[in-house]
Residue frames as qw, qx, qy, qz and C-alpha x, y, z in Angstrom:
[[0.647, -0.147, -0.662, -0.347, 32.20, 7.06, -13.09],
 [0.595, -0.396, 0.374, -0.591, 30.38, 6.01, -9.87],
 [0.302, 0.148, -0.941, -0.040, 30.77, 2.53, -8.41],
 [0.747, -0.282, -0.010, -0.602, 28.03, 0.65, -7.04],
 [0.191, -0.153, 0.939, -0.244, 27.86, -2.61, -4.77],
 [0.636, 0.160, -0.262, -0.708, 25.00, -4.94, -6.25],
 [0.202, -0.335, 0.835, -0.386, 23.77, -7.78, -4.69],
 [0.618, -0.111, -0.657, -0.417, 21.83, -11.48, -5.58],
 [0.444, -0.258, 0.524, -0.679, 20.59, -11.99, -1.96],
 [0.926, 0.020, 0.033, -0.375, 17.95, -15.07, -3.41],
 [0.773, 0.285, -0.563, 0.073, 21.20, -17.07, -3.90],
 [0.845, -0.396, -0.333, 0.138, 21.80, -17.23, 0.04],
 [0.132, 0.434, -0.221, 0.863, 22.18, -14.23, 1.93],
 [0.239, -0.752, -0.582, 0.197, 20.70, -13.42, 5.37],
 [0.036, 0.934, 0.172, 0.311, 20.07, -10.17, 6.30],
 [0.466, -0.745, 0.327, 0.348, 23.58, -9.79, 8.72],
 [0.718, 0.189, 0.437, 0.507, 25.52, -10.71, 5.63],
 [0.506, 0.559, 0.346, 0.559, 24.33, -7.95, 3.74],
 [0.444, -0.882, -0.086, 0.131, 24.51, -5.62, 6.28],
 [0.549, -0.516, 0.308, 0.581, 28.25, -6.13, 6.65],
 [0.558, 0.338, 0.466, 0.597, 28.23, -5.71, 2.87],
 [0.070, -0.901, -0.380, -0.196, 26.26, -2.53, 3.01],
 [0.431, -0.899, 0.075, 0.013, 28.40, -1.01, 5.79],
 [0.730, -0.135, 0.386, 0.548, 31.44, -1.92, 4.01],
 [0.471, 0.501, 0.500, 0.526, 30.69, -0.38, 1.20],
 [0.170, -0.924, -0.328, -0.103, 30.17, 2.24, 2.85],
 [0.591, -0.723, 0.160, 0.320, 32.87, 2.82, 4.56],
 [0.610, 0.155, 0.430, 0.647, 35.27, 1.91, 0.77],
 [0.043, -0.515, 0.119, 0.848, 33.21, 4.70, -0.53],
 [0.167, 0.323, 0.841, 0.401, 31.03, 3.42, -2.93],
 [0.363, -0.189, -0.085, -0.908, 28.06, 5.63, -4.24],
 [0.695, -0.165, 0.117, -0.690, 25.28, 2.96, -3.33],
 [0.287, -0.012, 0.956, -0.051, 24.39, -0.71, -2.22],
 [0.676, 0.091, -0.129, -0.719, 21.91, -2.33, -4.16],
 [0.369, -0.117, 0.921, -0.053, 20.09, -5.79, -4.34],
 [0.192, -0.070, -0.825, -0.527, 18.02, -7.94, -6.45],
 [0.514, -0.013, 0.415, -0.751, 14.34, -8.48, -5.86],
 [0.590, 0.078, -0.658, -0.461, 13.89, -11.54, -6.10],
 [0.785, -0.293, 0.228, -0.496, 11.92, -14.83, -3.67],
 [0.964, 0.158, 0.166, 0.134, 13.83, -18.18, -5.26],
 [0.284, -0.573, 0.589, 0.495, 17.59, -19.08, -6.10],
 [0.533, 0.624, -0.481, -0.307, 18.83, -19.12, -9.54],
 [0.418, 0.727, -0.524, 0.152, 20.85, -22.24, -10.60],
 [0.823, 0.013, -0.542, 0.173, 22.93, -24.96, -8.65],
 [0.195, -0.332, 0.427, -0.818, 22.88, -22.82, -4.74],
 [0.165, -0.381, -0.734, 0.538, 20.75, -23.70, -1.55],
 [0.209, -0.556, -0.277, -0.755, 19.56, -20.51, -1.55],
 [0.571, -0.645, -0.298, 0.411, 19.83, -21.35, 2.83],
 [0.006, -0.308, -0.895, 0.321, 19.23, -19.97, 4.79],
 [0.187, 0.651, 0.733, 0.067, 16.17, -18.55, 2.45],
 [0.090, 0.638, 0.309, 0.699, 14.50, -15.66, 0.77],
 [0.316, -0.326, -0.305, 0.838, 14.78, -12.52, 2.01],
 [0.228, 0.765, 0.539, 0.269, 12.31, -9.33, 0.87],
 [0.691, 0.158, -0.113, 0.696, 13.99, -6.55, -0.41],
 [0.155, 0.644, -0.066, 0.746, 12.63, -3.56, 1.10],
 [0.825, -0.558, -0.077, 0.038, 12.13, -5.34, 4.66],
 [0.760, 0.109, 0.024, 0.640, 16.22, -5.12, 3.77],
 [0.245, 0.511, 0.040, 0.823, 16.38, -1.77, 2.50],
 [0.381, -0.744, -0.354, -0.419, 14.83, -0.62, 5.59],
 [0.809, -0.558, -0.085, 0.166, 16.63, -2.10, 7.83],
 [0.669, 0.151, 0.095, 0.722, 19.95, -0.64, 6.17],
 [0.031, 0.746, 0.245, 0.619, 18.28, 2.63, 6.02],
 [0.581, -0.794, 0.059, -0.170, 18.59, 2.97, 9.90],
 [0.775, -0.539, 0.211, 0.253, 21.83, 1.27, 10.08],
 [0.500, 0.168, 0.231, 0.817, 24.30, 3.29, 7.61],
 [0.248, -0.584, -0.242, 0.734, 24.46, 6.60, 6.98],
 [0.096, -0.561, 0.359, 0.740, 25.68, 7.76, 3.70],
 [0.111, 0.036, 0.885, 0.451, 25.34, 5.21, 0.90],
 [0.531, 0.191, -0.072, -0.822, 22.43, 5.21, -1.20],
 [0.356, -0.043, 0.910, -0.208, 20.07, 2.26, -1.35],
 [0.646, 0.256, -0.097, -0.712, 17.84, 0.83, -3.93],
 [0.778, 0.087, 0.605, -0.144, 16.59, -2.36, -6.05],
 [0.298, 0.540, -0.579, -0.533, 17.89, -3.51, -9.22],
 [0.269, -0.220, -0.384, -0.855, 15.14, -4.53, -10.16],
 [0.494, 0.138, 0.687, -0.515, 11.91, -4.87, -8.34],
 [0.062, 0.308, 0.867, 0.387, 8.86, -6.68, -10.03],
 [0.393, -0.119, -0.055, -0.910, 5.91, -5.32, -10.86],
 [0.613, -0.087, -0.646, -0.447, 4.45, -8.28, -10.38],
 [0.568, -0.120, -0.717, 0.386, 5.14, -8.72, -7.04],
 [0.030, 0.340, 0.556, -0.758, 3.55, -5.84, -4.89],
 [0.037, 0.774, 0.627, -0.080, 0.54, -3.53, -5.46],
 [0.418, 0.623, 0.054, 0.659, 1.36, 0.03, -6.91],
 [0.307, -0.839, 0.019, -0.448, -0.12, 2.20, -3.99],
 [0.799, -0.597, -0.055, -0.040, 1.61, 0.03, -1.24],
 [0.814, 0.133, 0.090, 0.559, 4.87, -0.39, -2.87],
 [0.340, 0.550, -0.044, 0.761, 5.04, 3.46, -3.09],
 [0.110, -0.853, 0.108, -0.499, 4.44, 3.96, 0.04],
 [0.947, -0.262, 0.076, 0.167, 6.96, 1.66, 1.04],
 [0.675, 0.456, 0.008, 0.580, 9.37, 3.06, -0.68],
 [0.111, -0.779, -0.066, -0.613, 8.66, 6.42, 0.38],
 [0.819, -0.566, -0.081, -0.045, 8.59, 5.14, 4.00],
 [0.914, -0.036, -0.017, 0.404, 12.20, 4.11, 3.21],
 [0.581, 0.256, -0.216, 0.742, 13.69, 6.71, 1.92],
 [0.268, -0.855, 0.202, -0.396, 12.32, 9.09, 5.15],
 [0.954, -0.279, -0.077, 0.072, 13.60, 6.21, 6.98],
 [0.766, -0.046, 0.131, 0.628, 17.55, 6.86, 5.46],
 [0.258, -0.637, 0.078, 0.722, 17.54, 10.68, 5.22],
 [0.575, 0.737, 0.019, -0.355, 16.48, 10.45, 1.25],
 [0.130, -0.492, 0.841, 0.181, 19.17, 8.14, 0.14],
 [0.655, 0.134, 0.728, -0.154, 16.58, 5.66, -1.73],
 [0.367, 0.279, -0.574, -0.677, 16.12, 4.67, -5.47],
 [0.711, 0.031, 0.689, -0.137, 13.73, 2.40, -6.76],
 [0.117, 0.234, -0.770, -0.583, 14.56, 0.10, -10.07],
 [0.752, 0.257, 0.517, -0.319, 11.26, -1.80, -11.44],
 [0.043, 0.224, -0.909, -0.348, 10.96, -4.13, -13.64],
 [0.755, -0.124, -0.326, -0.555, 7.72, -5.93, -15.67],
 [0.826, -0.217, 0.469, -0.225, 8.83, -9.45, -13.42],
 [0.527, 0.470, -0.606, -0.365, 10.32, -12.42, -15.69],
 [0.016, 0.298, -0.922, 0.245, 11.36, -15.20, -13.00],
 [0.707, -0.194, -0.449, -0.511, 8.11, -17.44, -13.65],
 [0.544, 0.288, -0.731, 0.293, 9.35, -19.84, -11.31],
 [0.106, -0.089, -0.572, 0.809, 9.27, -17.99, -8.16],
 [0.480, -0.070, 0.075, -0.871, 6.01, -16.34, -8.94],
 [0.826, -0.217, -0.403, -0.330, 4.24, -20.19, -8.77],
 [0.613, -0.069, -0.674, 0.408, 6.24, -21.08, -5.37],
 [0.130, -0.018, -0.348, 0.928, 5.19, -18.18, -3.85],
 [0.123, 0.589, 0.795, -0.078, 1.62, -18.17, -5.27],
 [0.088, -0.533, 0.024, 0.841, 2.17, -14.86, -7.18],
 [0.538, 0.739, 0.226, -0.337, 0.29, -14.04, -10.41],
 [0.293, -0.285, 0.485, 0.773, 2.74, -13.86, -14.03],
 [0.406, 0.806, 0.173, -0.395, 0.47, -13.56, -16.74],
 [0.566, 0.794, 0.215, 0.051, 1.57, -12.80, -20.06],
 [0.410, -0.028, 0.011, 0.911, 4.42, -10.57, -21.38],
 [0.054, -0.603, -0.380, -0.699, 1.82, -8.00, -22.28],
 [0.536, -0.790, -0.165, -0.247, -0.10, -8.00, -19.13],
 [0.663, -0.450, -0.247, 0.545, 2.98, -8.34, -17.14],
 [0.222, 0.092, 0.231, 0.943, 4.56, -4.94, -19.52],
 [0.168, -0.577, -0.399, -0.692, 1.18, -3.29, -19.25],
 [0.588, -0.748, -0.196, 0.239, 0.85, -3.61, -15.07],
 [0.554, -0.505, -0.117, 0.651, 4.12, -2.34, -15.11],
 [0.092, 0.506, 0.409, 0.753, 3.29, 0.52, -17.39],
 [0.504, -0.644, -0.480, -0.319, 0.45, 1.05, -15.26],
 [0.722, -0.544, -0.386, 0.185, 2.49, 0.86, -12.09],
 [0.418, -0.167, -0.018, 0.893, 5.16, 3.75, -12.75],
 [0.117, -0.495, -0.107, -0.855, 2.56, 6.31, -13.95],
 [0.674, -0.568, -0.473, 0.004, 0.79, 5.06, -10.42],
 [0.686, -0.543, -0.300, 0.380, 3.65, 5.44, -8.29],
 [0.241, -0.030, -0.001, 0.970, 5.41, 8.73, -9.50],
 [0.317, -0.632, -0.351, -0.614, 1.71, 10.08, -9.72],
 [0.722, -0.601, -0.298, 0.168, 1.69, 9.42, -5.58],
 [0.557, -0.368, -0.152, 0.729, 4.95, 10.54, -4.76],
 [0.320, 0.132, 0.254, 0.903, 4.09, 13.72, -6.82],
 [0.235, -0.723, -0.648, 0.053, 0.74, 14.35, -5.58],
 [0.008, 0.070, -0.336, 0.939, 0.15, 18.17, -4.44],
 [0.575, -0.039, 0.235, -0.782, -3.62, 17.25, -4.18],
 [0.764, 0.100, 0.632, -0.078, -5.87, 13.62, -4.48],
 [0.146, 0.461, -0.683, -0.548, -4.71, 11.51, -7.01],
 [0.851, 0.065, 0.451, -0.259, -6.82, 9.11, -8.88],
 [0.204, 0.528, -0.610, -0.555, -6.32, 6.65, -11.83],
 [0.806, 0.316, 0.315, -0.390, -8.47, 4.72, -13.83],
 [0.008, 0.465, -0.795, -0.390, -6.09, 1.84, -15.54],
 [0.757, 0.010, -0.531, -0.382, -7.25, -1.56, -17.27],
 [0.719, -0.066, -0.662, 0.198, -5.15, -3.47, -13.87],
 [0.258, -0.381, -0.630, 0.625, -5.36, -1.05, -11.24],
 [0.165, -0.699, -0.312, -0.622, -8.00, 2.05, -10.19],
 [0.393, -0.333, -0.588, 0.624, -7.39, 4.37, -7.30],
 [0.154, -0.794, -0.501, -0.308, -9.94, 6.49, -6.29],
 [0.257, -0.888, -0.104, -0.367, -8.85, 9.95, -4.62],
 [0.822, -0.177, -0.306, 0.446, -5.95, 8.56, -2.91],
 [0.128, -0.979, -0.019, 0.157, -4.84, 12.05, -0.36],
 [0.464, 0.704, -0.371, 0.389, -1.16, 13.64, -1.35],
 [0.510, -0.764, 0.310, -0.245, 0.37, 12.19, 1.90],
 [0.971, -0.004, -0.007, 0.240, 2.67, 9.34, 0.00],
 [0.181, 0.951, -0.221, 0.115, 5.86, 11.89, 0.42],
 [0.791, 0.062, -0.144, 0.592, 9.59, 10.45, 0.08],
 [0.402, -0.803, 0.114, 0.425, 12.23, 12.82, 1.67],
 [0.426, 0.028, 0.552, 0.716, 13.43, 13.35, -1.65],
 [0.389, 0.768, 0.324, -0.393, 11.44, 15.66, -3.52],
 [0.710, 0.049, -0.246, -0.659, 10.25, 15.15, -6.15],
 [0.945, -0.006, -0.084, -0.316, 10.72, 12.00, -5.68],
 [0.550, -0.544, 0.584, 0.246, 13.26, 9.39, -5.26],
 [0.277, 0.586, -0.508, -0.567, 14.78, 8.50, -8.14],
 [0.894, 0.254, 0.341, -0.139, 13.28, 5.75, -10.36],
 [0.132, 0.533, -0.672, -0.497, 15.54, 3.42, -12.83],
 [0.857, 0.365, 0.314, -0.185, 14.50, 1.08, -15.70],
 [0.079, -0.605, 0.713, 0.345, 16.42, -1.10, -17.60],
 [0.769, 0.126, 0.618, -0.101, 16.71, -4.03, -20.38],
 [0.436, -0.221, 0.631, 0.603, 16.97, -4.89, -23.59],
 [0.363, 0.589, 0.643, -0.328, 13.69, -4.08, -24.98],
 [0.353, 0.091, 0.428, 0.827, 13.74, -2.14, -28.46],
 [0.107, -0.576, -0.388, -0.712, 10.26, -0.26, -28.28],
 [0.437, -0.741, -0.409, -0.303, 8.36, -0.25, -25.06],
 [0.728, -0.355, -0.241, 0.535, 11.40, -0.29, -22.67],
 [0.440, 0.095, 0.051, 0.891, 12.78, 2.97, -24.34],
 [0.297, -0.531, -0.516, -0.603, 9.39, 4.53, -24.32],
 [0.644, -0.610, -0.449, -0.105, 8.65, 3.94, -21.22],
 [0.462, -0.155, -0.010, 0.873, 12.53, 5.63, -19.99],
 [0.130, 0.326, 0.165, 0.922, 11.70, 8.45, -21.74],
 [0.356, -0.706, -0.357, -0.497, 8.50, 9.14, -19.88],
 [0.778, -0.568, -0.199, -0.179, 9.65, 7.90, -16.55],
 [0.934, -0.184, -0.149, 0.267, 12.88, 7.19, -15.73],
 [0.337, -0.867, 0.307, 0.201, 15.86, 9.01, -13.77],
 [0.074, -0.573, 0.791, 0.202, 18.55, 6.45, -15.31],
 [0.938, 0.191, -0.068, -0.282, 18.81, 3.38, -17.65],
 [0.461, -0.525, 0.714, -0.043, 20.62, 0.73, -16.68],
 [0.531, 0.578, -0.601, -0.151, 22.04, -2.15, -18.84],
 [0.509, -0.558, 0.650, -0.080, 22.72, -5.35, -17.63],
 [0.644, -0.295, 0.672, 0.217, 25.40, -8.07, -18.45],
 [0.721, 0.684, 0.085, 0.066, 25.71, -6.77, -22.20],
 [0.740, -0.053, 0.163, 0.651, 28.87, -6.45, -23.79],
 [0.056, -0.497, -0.050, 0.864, 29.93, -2.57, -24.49],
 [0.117, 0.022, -0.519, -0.847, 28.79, -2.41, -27.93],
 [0.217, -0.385, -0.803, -0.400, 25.77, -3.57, -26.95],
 [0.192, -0.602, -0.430, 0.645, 25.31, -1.69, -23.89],
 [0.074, 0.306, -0.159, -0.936, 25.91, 1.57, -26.69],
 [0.073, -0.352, -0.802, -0.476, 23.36, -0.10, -28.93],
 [0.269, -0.646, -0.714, 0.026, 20.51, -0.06, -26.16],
 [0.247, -0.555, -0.243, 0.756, 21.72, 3.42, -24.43],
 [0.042, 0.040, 0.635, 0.771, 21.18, 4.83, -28.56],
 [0.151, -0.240, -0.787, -0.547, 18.05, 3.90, -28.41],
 [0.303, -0.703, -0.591, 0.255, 16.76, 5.24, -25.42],
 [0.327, -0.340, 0.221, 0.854, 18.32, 8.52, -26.43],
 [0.239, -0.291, -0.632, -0.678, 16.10, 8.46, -30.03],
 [0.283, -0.557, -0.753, -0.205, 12.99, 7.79, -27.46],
 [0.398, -0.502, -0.243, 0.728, 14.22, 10.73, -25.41],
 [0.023, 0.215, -0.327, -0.920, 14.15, 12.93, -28.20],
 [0.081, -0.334, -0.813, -0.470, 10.86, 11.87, -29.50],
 [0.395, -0.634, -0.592, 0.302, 9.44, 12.50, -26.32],
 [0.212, 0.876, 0.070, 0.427, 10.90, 15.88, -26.09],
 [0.506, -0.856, 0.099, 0.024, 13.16, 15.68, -23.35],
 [0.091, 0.743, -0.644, -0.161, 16.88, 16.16, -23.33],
 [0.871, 0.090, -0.430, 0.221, 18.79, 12.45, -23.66],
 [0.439, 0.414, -0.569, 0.559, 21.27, 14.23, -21.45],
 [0.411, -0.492, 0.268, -0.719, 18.63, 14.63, -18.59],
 [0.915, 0.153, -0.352, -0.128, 19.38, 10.63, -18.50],
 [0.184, -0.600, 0.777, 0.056, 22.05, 8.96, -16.52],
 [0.890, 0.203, -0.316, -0.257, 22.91, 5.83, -18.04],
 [0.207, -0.683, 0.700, -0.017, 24.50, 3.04, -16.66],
 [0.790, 0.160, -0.592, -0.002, 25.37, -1.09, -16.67],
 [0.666, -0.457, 0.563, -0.174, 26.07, -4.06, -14.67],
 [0.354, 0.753, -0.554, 0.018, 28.56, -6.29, -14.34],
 [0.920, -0.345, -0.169, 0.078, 29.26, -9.50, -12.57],
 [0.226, -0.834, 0.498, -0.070, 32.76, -8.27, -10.41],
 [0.954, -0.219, 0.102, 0.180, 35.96, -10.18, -10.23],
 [0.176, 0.851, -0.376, 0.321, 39.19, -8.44, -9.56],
 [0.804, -0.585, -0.021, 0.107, 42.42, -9.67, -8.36],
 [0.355, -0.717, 0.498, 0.336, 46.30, -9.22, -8.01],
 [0.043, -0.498, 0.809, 0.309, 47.18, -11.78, -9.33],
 [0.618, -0.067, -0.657, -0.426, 46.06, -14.92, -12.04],
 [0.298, -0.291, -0.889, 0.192, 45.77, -17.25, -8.77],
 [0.116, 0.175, 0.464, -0.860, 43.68, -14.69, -7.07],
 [0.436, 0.230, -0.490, -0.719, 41.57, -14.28, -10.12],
 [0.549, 0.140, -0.770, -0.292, 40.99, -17.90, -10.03],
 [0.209, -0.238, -0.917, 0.241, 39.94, -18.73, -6.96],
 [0.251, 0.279, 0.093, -0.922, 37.75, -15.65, -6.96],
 [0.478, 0.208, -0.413, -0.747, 36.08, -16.58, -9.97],
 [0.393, -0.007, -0.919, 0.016, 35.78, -20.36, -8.34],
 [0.139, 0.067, 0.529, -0.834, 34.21, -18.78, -5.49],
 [0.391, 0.427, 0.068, -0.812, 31.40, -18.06, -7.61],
 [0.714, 0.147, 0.672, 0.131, 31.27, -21.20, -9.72],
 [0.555, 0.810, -0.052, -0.183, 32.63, -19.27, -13.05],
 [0.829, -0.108, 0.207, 0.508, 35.44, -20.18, -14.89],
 [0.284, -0.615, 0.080, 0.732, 38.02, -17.18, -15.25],
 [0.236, -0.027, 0.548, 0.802, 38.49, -16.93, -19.02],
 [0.019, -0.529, -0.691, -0.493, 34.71, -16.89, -19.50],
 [0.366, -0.737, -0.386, 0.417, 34.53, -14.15, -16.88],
 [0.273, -0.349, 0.309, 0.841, 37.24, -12.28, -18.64],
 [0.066, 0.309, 0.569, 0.760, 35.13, -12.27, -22.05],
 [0.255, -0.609, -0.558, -0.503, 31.65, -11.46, -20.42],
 [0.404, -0.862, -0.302, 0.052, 32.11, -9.48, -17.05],
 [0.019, 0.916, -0.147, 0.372, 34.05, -7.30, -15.43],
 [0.742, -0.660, 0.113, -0.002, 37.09, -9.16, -14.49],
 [0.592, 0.586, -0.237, 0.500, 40.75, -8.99, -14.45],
 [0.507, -0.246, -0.380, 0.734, 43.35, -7.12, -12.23],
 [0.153, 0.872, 0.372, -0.278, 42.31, -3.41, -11.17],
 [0.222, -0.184, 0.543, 0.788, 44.38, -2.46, -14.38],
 [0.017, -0.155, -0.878, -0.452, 42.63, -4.52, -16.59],
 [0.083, -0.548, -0.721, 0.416, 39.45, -3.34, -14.49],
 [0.015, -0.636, 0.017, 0.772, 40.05, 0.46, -14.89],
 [0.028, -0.030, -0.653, -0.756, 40.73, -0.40, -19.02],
 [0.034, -0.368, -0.908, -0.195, 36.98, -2.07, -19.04],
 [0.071, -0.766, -0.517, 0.376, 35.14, 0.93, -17.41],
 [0.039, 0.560, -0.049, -0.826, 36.53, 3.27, -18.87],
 [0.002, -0.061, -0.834, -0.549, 35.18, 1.43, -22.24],
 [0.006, 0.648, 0.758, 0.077, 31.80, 1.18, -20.80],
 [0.165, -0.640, -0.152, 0.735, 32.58, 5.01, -19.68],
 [0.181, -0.051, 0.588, 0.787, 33.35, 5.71, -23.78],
 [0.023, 0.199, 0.766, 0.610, 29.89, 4.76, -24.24],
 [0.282, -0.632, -0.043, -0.720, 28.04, 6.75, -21.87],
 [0.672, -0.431, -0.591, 0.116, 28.25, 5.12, -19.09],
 [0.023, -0.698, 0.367, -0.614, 28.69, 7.21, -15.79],
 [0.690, -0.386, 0.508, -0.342, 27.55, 4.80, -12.85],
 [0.348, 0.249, -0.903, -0.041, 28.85, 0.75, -12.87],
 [0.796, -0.339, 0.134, -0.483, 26.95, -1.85, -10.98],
 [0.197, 0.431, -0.865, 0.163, 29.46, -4.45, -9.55],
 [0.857, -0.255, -0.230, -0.384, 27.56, -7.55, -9.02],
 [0.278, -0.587, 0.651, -0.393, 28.84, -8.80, -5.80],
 [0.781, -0.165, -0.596, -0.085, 28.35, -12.84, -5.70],
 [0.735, -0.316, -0.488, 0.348, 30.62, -13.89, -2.38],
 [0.469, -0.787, -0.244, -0.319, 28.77, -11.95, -0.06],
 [0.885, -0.398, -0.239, 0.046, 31.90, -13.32, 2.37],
 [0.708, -0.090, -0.007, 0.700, 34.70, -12.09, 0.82],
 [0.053, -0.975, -0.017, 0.215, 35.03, -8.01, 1.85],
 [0.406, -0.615, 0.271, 0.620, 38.41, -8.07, 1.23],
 [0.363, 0.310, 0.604, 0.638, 37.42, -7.99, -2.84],
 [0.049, 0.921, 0.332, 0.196, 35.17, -4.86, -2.37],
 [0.326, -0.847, 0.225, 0.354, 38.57, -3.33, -0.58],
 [0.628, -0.037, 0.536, 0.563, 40.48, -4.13, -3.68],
 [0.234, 0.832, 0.372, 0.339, 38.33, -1.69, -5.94],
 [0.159, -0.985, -0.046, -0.039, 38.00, 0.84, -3.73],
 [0.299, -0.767, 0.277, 0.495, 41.44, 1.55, -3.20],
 [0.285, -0.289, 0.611, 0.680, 43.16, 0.50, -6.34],
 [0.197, 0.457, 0.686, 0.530, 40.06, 0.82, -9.33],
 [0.111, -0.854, -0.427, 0.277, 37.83, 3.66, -7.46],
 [0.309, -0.720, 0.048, 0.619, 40.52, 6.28, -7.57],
 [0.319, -0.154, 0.670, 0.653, 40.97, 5.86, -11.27],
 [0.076, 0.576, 0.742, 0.336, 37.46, 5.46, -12.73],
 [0.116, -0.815, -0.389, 0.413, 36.36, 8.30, -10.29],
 [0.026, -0.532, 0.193, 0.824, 38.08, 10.52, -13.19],
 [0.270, 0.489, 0.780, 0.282, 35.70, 8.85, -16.29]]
């Protein structure tokens, strides 16, 4: 199993913060940093010293690390334009040597999208743009001649084959949720990896099931799938560690213990390999306190070495 770093940046992060995170992680050995894509804080935070935009981020990481791999869990669809967004992306991952992913998402966080002056729409129309916006942007990055497309929310006329990540085909695209028809559907056509977040394991196997069945409808293996999940992190030695960890973050340990991924890196190792039982291969370790490195050096040496046989 692969470990990821995974980051909520809208709760009050500047861009040197996540750096050091980034370039930590790097250095532990993690497979990839990721961050949220989001404009507004969740919840009882500041959110100082203000929104950040996440591939103005990823960019800037892309020149300053090496190795790690770098993506979004989850952009919105609601929040860029298809054609620009892919060739942002694209931009990025020549930028880092092909070391980019990009997660999307229909949008959900009404909130932000009227403080910012952003469009939300519907569920439908938000789930139909973003329909609309993966066959868009893997049509671009796959281009070997002009690409048009003639949708109900977007129409590109002849656009030349010059949107080209340093990946090839493409960089890898993930999609995730809980969705029961359009979500799997839409995996099966598009997606590199589904991703899970903050379900418990049986429910993580529920939803990974069911993108499988829409895999096979479709006609493509299930196994040409990686699947994974996220997790809110919290790992220490010992019960006081635990606890002031989990204070850190304004959670209270026991209800951490039942619904994330926390414990000692014992109790850690048991919990992945559970999520490992059910197909998991990659983790997403939602980083909250952005401050404390020495909890991303606690994995990596004592959980990494263990999961890394899953």
């Amino acid at each position: 199993m692969q470990l990821r770093v995974f980051t909520e940046p809208q709760q009050g992060a500047s861009y040197d913060e996540l750096l050091r995170v980034a370039q930590r992680a790097e250095e532990c050995g993690y497979d990839a940093f990721f961050r949220s894509d989001h404009y507004l804080k969740m919840g009882d935070v500041s959110g100082e010293p203000g929104p950040t935009d996440a591939w103005i981020t990823l960019a800037g990481l892309a020149r300053e690390t090496s190795t790690i791999r770098l993506g979004t869990l989850m952009s919105a669809a609601t929040f860029r334009l298809p054609g620009p967004l892919a060739i942002a992306v694209a931009q990025v991952d020549q930028m880092s040597g092909g070391r980019v992913e990009l997660g999307l998402g229909s949008g959900w966080y009404e909130r932000e999208h009227t403080a910012y002056g952003m469009g939300f729409g519907s569920l439908r129309e938000r789930f139909d743009r973003y329909t609309e916006q993966l066959a868009i942007i893997t049509g671009l990055w796959e281009a070997t001649e002009t690409f048009s497309y003639d949708g109900e929310y977007y129409q590109l006329t002849e656009a030349p084959p010059l949107v080209r990540p340093a990946q090839s085909p493409r960089p890898p695209v993930l999609i995730g949720g809980s969705g029961a028809k359009r979500t799997p559907r839409l995996a099966a056509r598009h997606a590199d990896e589904f991703n899970v977040p903050f379900a418990g394991v049986d429910d993580t196997a529920r939803l990974f099931a069911g993108v499988r069945a829409a895999c096979e409808r479709a006609g493509r293996d299930p196994d040409s799938m990686r699947y994974s999940a996220a997790q809110v992190l919290c790992c220490g030695r010992t019960e006081a560690q635990l606890r002031e960890r989990a204070a850190a973050i304004g959670r209270e340990l026991p209800e951490l213990r039942a619904n994330g991924l926390a414990g000692t890196p014992d109790e850690l190792v048991d919990k992945l390999g559970a999520f490992a039982e059910r197909g998991a291969s990659r983790m997403y370790l939602q980083t909250l306190d952005l401050s404390d490195l020495d909890h991303l050096d606690l994995v990596a040496a004592e959980v990494m070495p263990q999961v890394a046989k899953l």
